[in-house]
N, C-alpha and C positions, 0 to 999 in steps of 0.2 A: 736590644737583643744580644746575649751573651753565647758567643764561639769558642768551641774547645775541640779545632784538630788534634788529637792527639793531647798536648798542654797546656791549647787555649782551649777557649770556650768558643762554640759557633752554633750554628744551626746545621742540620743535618737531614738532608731528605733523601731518600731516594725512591725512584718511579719501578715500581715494578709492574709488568703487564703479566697478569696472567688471568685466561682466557676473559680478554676483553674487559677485565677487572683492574684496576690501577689501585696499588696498596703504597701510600704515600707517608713517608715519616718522619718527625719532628722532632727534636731536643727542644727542651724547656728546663727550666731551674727552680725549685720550690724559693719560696718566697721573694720573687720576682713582682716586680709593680703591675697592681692592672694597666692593661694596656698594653703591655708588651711584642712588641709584635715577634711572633713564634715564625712563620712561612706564609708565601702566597701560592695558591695552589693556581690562581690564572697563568704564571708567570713559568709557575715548574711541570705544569702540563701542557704549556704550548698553545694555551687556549688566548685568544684578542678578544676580549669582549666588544673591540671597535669595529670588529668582523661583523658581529652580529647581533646587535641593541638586544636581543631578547634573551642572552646569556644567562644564567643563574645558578648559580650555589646554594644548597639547604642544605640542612642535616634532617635525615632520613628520621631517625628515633634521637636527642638529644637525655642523655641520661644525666652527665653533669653541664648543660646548658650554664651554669653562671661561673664553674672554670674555665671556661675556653669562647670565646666569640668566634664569628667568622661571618663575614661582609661579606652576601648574597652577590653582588654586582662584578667582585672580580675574585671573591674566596680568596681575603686575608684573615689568619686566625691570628688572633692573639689571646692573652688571656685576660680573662675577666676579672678576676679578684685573687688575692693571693692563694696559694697554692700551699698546703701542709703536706708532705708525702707522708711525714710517719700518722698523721692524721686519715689519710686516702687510704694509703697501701702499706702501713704496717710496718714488718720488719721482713716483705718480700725482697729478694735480691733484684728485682725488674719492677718499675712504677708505671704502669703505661695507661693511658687514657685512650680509647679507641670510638671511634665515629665511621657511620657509612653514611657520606656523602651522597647527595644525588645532583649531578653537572648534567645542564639541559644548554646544548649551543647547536646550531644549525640543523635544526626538526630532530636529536637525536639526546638519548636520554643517556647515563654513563653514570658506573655506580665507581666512588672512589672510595676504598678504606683508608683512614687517616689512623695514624698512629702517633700520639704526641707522649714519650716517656719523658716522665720528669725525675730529674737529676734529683740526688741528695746534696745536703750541705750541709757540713760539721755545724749544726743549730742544736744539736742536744749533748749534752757530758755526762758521762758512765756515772749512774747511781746505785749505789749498795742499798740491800732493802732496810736494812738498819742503821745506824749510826758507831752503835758498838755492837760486839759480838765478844759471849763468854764461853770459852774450851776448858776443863778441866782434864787435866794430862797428869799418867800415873810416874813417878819418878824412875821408875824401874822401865817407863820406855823404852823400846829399842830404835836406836840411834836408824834414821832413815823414815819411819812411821811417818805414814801422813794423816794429816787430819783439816777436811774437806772446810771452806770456808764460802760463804755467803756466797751467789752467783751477783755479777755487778750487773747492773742493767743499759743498753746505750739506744736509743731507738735510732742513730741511725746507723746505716750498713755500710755494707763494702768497705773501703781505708777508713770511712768516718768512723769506724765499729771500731771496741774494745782490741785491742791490738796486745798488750801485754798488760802484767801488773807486777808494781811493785811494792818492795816491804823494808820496813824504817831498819839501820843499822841495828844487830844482836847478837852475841856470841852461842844461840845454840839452835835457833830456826831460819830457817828458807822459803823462799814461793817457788813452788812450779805451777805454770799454765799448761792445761790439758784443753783439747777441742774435742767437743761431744758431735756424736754424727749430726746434729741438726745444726753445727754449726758454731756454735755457743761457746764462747770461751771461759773457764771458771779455774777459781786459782784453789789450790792443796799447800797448806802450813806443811814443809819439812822436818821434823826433830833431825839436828844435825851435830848434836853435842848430848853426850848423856845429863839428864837433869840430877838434881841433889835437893832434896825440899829441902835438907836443913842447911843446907847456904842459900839458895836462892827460890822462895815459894811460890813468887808470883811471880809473871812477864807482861809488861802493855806497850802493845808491837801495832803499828801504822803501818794497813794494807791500801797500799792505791791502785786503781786502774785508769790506765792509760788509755787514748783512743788515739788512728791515725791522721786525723783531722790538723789544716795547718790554719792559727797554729792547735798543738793539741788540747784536747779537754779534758780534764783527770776527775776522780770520782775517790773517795777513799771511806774507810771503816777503821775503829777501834779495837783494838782484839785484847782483850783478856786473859790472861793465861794461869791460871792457878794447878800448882804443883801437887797433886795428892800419892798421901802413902803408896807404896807398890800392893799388889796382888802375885802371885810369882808367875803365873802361866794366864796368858788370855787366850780367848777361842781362837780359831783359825779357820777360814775355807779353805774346802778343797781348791777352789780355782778364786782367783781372786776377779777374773772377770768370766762372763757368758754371754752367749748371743742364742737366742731364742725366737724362733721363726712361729706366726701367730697367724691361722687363719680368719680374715674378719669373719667369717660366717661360726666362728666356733660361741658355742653357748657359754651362757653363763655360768659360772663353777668349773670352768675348762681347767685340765692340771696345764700349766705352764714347763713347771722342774719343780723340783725338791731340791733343796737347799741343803746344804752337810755341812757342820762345821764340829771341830775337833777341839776340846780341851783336855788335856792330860791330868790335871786337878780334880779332886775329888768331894766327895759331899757339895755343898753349894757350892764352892770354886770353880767345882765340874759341870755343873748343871747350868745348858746352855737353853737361852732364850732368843727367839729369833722378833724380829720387826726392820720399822723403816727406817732412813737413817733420820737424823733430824733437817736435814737439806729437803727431804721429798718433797715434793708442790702435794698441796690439797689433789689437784687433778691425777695426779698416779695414783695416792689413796681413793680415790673414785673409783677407777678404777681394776683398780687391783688390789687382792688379799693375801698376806702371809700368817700361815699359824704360826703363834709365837711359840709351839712345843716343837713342832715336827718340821717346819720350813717351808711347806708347801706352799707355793706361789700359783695361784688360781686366780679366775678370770671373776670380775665381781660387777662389772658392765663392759655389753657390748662395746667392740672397738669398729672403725670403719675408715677402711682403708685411703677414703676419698677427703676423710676429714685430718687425719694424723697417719703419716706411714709407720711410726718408729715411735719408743717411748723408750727414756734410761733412767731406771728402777735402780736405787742403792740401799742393799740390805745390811742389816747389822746386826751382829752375834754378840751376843755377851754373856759373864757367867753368874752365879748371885752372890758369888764372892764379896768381898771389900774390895773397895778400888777397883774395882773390876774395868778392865781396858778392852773395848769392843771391837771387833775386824769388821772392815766393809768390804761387801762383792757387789760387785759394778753387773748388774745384768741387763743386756740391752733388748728389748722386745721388737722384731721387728716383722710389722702386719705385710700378711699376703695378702694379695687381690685376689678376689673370685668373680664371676661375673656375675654378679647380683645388682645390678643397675641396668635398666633398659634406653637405650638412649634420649635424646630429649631435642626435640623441633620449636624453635623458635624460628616464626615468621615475621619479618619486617616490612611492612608494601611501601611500596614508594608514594603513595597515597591512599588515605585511608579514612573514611571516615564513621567506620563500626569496626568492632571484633573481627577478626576472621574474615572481612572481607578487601581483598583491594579492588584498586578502581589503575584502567588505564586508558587512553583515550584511542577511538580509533582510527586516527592517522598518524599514530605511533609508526614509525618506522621497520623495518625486520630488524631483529637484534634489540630491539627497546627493551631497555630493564626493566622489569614490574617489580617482584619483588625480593628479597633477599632472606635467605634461610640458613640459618645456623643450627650445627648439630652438635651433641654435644654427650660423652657420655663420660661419668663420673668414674667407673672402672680403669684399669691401664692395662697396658699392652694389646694383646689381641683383644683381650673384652671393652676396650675402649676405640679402636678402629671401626671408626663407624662407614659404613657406603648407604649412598642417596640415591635416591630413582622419584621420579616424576613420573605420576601414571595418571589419565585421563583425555587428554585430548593432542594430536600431533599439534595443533597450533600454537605450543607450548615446551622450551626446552631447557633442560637443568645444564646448567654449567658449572663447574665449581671456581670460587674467586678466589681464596684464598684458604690453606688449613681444613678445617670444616667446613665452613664457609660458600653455601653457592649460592647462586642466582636465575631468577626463574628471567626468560628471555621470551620477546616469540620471536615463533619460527616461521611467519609468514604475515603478511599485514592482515588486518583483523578488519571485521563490518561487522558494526551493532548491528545492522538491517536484518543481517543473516544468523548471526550468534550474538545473542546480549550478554550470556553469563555464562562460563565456564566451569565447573565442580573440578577441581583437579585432587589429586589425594600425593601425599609426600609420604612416602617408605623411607626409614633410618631403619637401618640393621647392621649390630656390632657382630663380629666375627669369632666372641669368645664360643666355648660350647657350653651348654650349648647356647646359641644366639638367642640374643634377645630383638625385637621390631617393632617399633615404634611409629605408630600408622595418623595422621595430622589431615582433614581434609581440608582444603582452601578452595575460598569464591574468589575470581575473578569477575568483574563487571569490565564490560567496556564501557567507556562513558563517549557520549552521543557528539560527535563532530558535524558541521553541516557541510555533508558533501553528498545531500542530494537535494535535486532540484526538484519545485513543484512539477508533478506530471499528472499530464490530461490524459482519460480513456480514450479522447480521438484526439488526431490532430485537426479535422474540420468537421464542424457540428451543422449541422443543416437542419431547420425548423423554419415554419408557412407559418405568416401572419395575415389573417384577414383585412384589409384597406377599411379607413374608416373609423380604425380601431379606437379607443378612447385616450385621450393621453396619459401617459403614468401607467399602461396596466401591464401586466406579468407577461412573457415572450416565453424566455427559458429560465433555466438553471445549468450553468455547470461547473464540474466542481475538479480542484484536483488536487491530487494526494502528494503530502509529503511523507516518506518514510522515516524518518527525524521526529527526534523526541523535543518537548519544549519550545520554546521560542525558535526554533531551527524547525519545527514541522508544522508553526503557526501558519498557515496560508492566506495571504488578502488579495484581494482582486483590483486591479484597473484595467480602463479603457483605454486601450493606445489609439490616440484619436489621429484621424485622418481626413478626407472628403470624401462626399459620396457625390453625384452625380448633380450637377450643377455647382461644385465649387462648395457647399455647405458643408458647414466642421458635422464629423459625425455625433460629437455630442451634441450637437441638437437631435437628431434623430432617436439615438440609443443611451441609457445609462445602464450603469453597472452595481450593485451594491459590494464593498469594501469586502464585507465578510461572509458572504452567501453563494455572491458569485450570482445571483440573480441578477437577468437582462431585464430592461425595462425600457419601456417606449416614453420615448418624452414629448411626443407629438403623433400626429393622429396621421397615418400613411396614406399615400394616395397612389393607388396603384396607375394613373393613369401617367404619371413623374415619375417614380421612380419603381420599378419592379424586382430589385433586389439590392441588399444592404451588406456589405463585407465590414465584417468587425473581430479584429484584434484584439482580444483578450488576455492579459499578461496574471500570472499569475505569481507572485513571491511571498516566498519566506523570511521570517524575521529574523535571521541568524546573522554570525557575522564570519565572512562573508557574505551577503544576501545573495542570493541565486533565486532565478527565475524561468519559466515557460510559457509561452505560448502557444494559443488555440486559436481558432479563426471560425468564427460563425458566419453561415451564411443564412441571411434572413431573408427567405421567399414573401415576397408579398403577393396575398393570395388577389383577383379579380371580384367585386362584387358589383350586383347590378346596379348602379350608384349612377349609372347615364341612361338616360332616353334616348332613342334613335331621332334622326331628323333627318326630314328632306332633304337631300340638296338640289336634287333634278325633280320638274321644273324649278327654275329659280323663286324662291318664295318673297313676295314681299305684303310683309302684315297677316302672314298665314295663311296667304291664297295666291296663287298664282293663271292665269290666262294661257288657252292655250286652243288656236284654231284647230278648224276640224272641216271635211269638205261636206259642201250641204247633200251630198248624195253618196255619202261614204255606204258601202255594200255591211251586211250581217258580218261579220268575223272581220270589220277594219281595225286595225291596232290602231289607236289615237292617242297612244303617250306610252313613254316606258318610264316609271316611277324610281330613283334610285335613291337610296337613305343610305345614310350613315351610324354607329353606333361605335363609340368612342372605348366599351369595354372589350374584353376578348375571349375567346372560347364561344360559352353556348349562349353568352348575355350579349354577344354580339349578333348570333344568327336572327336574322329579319325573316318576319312573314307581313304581307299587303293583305289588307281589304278593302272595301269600299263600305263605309258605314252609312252613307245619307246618298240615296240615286231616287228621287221623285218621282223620274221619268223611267225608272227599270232599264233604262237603254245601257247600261255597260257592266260589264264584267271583269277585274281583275285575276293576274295570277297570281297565285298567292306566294310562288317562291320568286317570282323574276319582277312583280311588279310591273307586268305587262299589261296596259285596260284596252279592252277589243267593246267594240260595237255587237250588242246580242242579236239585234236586226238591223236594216236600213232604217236611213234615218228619212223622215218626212217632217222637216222643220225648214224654214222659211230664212234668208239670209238674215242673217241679225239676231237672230234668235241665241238668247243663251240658256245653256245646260249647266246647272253648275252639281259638281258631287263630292262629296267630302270623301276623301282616300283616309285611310289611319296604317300608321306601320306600328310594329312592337316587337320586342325581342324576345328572347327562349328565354330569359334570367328566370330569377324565384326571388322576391314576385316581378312578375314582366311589366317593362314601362314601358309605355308607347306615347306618340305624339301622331296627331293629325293635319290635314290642309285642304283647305277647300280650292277644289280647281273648278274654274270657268272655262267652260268648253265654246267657244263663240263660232255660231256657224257661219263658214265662209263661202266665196266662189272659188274656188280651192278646187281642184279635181284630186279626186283618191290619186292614191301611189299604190300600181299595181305591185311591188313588193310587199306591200303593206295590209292585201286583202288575202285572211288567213281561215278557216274554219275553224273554230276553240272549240275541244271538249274541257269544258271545266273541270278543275279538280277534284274529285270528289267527295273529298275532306273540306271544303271552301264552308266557313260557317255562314249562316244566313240568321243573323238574331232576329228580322222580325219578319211577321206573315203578312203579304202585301194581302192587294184586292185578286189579283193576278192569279197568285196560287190559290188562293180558295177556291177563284173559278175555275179554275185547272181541275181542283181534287172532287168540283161538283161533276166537271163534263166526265171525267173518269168515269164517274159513279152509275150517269146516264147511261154511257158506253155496255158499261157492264150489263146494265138491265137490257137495252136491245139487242145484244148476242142474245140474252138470255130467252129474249123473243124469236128472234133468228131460228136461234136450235127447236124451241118449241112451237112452229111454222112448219119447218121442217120434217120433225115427224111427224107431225099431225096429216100433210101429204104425203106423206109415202103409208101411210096406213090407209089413208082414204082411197090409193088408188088400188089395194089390195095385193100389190104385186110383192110376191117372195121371190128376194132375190139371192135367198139362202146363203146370204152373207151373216155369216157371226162371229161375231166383232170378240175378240179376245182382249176379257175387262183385266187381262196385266199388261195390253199394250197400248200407247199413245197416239191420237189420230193427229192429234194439234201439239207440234213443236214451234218452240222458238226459235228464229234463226240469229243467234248471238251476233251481235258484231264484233268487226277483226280490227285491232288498234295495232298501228305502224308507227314503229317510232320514229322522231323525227330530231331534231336540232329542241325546238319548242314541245313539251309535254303537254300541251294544249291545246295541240294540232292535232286533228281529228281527220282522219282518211278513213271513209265510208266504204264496208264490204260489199265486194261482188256476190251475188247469187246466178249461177248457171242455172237452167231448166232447162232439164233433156225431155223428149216425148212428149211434147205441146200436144194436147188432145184439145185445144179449147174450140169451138164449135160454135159459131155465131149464129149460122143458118139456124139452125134447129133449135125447135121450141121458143121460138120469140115471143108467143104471147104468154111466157110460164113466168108466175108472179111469184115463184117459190124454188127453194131448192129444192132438188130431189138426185138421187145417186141411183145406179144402174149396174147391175154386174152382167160383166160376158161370160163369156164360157171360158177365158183364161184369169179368170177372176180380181178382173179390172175395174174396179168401181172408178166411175166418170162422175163430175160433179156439173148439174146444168144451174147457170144464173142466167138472170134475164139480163137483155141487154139493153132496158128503158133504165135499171136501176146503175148498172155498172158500164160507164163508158169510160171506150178506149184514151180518152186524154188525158184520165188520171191517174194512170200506169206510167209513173212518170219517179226520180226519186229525188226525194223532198228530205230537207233539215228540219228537225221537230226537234221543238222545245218544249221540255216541260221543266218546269222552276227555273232552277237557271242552270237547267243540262242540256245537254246538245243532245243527239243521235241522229242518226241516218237510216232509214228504212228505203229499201226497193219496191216500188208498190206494181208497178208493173213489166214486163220485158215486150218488146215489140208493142204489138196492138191487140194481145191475146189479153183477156179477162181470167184465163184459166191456166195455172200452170203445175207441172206434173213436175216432179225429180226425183231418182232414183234412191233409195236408201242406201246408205254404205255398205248396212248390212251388218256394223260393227256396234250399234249401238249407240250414236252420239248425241241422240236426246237427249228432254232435261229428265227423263228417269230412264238414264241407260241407253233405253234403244226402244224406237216403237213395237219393235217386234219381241220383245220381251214379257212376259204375262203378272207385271205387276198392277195396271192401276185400271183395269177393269173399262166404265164409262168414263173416267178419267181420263183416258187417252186422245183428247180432241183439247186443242188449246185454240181460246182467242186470243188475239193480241189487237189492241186499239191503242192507238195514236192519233195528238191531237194537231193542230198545225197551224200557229196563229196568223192573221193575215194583217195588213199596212193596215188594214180599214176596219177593224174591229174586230168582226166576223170567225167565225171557226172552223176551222174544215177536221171533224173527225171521220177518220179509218180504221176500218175491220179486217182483221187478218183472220186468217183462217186456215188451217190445213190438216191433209188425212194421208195419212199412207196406208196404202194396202199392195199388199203383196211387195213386189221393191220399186213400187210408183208414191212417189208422196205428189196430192194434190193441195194447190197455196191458192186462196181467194182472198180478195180485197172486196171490200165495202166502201165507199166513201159517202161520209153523209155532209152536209153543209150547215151549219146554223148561222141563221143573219142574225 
């Protein structure tokens, strides 16, 4: 690397900050070795790439990529291959090479402008476009006349450039150097001695041009001089120079000036003709026209200001004389600016992968460069003052970095989740008048970071599984969402395995599918083990980072009826169990309380008893407590066995049950007077089959029915035969015969039966009277008291007594009689509490007389059926019994 403080060569950088932009800058030297090392930009920004491995240097847009390198890892530039300046940049007074950097160290992105100018080196020497050059010059010259000589050419600048020229020793020419506004230096032949053709006709004089280059390089031409006759008077301009102001917008054929030139000689001597000189470049005759009669200098193509400011035009006058000796006027054109160029937006993203669009990522920092915008307008002064504005969204703000030059930043940290793509629009407007605006829209994308974690709609899912269930089948689903695009919102699932209740890995119980997030049962549940299952479900993404979440299912295992009830009380052994009983246990003795078990829960666990197989009809269960009572006393002989199959079952769907046969063995045992209960059976108690029992039960009914049926028609038949009106009429809407409901008391046991009282007020019953009447017959008084007369050979007072009656396997209790009266009377309430309302009501006509018959089995076979009977009249209700006997 070559140093030039001042007279050496060096490197030369210096860091400028502006707004948050670093503009960094370089010397280099054209034709320099690839490799060269130019500057380290790690070194001169303060940056340690040992701070932070993930450091890096790019170039943003690389325009000349194979003149300049620069190592990504710590941003050393050198150059790549040699370097030509007059090849790059011409014959500009400044070489520069420029680059925007993009420096990415500790999570933050940093845009650097590099500027590497490259030096000239005296590597080229001043060329004349010819080798020789021929002047023809009239003798009659005037001593001082110049005459303009080839421009030398040096492609390099600054001291390397043409610096002077000189010309070969001669006693009557000179060189003067003149500098033309663009710079350019060109040499003028002097006549400095008057000439003489007839002593001396010709001159061949050596022009060189020198450059300042060390050491120097010279360049030279031949020149020609041939002496011709005089002519007396040449033309002359008015001014021998002009400067001439050009608007670029003016058209074509524009008058520039008119041109004057003067010869005092006459006829052809005098007549002057105007043109270019013979020095003009093709490119001024391009552009611009003289008439050769009148001078006129006109415009003959657009000029533009942005391309060439200035042109210097040498016109020549001559007359048609002999020897004619021609004046040159130096007229220099120089183009105004107008504001005819709009400016011009050039976007650079710091990552890019289409047109128009860039990409930045979104855990970019506040302040992260995105992209870089250059403006740019081809006009000067005001019409080339460009202002920038950034309009679209505040998440996004324009800074300018350098000159034109700004930077799109944000102004806040950014979420793809919430904003993926930005439209933003870039205003340039120059400040000439009037302005021109230049309007450029730009996409920003954010590009996808992972920094969100898979997330569940709950954090605990709760779903019921049936017991029993099949292994391998479907439980749930659940699912959760990544906001993240790509491999960053891919979501898979596992099971965070744990135990569940006896020590067992939950994966034997539960799997998971990877990519579904479906639960699955890997064994068949048994709800009587385990009744609920806690499972962790983790859910992550494929990003890197990987980030994850969890969810926690709770898996109910639902109860099915999958157990049978079983005995446990009495103790079973072989499915039967023994169990004494005393040989003279009373009607209503409890002889066992049955108690089961059922292993499931809820309604598959609720028990109901029966007794499915009883031979002997002797016992009756309850059906919710499994309590078995004796339906009557027993009359079996010690030793004797009972044996009855009990069955329990539960509520499930469908209901299991299991049964037991118990052996009742009759003992000498005495009852346990806690023990002796009256049961009303439940009335729900099923009975699957029809013994002998009830059938005879449902015939004696039947008889029952047919002898009221005689009763009643006995009955009137004597009271018509005795002829007596007892101007009783009976009102066929009220009741003679009620029922008297029995009253049920509750008790501890629901199958404890307490037998209702009946009171009877006004005992009329009459034994004396009428003993030998083999019939009923009724009587009214005069307060309209009908009396009911029975005989008393048929109805004796011992069987006014109250009895438990069975029919099937129900209990009740009837009052058959009170004292030792046959006949009994009670008052009516008066409110109606028959079974249709109220006797005294006038609905049911002859209807109003009810029997009621009960039957009442005995130890010995035999039957004892009862007639009920009753009549109210007026507010006396009269109640008669019948008792018949069948052996």
């Amino acid at each position: 690397m070559k140093i030039c403080p001042c007279d050496t060569f060096a490197v030369l950088f210096t860091l400028l900050c502006i707004a948050q932009s670093k503009t960094t800058k370089y010397i280099t030297y054209e034709e320099d070795a690839p490799g060269t090392e130019i500057g380290n930009l790690a070194q001169d920004l303060k940056i340690d790439p040992a701070e932070d491995p993930q450091t890096s240097f790019r170039f943003m847009q690389k325009g000349s990529s194979s003149l300049i390198h620069m190592r990504e890892t710590d941003g050393l530039i050198s150059t790549g291959e040699r370097i030509d300046r007059e090849q790059l940049c011409g014959q500009a007074p400044q070489c520069l090479l420029t680059f925007d950097i993009v420096t990415f160290s500790k999570e933050k992105f940093q845009l650097v402008h590099l500027e590497v100018e490259v030096k000239d080196i005296n590597d080229n020497s001043p060329l004349f476009p010819h080798n020789e050059t021929y002047i023809e010059i009239s003798e009659n010259a005037v001593v001082g006349t110049r005459f303009p000589l080839d421009i030398a050419v040096d492609q390099d600048v600054g001291p390397n450039y043409i610096q002077n020229y000189h010309i070969s020793f001669n006693a009557h020419f000179g060189i003067q150097v003149r500098d033309r506004e663009d710079g350019v230096k060109h040499a003028e032949l002097v006549l400095t001695k008057e000439l003489d053709r007839e002593k001396e006709e010709s001159f061949t004089l050596q022009v060189s041009a020198v450059d300042g280059g060390v050491p120097p390089r010279t360049g030279s031409v031949t020149v020609h001089i041939k002496v011709l006759d005089f002519n007396d008077n040449s033309p002359v301009f008015e001014h021998s120079e002009l400067t001439v102001e050009l608007y670029e917008d003016a058209p074509v054929g524009f008058l520039l000036f008119k041109l004057k030139a003067f010869d005092p000689d006459e006829g052809k001597n005098g007549e002057i003709v105007y043109g270019f000189a013979d020095e003009v470049s093709a490119e001024i005759k391009q552009v611009f026209q003289i008439d050769p009669a009148s001078g006129r200098l006109t415009l003959k193509e657009r000029v533009d200001y942005e391309e060439q400011k200035s042109y210097e035009v040498n016109i020549k006058a001559y007359d048609l004389g002999l020897n004619s000796v021609p004046a040159t006027c130096r007229v220099v054109v120089e183009v105004v600016d107008v504001n005819d160029n709009a400016p011009e937006i050039s976007v650079k993203p710091m990552t890019s992968l289409s047109d128009g669009i860039a990409y930045i990522p979104e855990a970019a920092a506040e302040d992260s460069f995105v992209a870089l915008i250059s403006t740019s307008d081809r006009d000067s002064g005001a019409n080339g003052d460009v202002r920038c504005s950034l309009q679209g969204h505040g998440h996004f703000k324009l800074q300018q970095a350098y000159g034109d030059t700004f930077m799109i930043l944000t102004n806040t940290a950014l979420d793809r989740e919430k904003i993926a793509e930005y439209n933003l629009t870039v205003i340039a407007e120059d400040t000439g008048s009037p302005p021109f605006k230049t309007i450029k829209h730009y996409t920003i994308r954010v590009s996808d970071e992972n920094d969100n974690a898979p997330l569940f709609s709950k954090s605990v899912y709760e779903v019921s599984v049936l017991e029993n269930n099949i292994p391998g089948s479907y439980i749930t689903t659940v699912i959760a969402r990544d906001l993240d695009l790509g491999d960053n919102g891919k979501v898979s699932y596992k099971l965070i395995d744990g135990e569940v209740a006896g020590g067992y890995p939950l994966s034997t119980y539960v799997s998971v599918h990877p990519l579904s997030g479906a639960l699955y049962a890997v064994r068949s549940f048994n709800y009587e083990s385990i009744q609920q299952i806690e499972v962790t479900i983790q859910a992550s993404d494929s990003g890197s980072p990987q980030r994850f979440n969890t969810a926690r299912i709770r898996v109910k295992i639902v109860d099915q009826n999958d157990n049978a009830p079983f005995i446990v009380f009495p103790p079973l052994k072989n499915g039967s169990a023994e169990v004494p009983i005393p040989h003279n246990a009373p009607a209503g003795y409890l002889v066992l309380q049955v108690k089961a078990r059922d292993s499931d829960e809820g309604v598959n666990r609720e028990l109901s008893f029966q007794i499915t197989e009883d031979q002997e009809m002797l016992f009756s269960i309850n059906k919710e407590t499994g309590a078995v009572y004796l339906k009557h006393g027993l009359n079996f002989v010690y030793g004797d066995m009972l044996e009855v199959e009990i069955a329990v079952k539960d509520n499930g769907r469908p209901s299991l049950s299991s049964s037991a046969v118990v052996r009742f063995l009759v003992t000498e045992m005495n009852p346990v007077e806690d023990q002796i209960l009256l049961v009303l059976q439940s009335s729900d108690e099923e009975h699957p089959d029809l013994d002998t029992s009830l059938i005879v039960i449902i015939m004696l009914g039947g008889g029952c029915a047919l002898l009221l049926i005689a009763i009643v028609t006995v009955a009137v038949s004597c009271k018509n035969s005795k002829g007596k009106d007892y101007g009783i009429k009976e009102d066929t809407k009220h009741k003679i015969f009620e029922r008297n409901p029995l009253v049920m008391h509750s008790s501890q046991d629901a199958s404890v039966y307490m037998g209702s009282r009946v009171i009877a007020n006004d005992g009329v019953g009459r034994p004396g009277d009428s003993d030998a009447s083999t019939c009923l017959y009724e009587e009214r008084s005069g307060d309209a008291e009908t009396r009911v007369y029975m005989s008393n050979n048929t109805f004796s007072p011992k069987h006014f007594e109250p009895v438990a009656l069975w029919q099937g396997d129900k209990y009740s209790l009837q009052l058959s009689g009170i004292g030792n009266t046959d006949q009994l009377s009670t008052k009516d309430s008066g409110k109606g509490d028959s079974d249709f309302n109220d006797s005294d009501s006038d609905i049911s006509g002859d209807g109003s007389r009810k029997i009621h018959s009960t039957f009442h089995p005995r130890a010995n076979g035999n039957f004892q059926t009862r007639l009920y009977a009753h009549r109210k009249l007026g507010n006396r209700l009269f109640i008669y019994k019948i008792n018949t006997f069948y052996q």
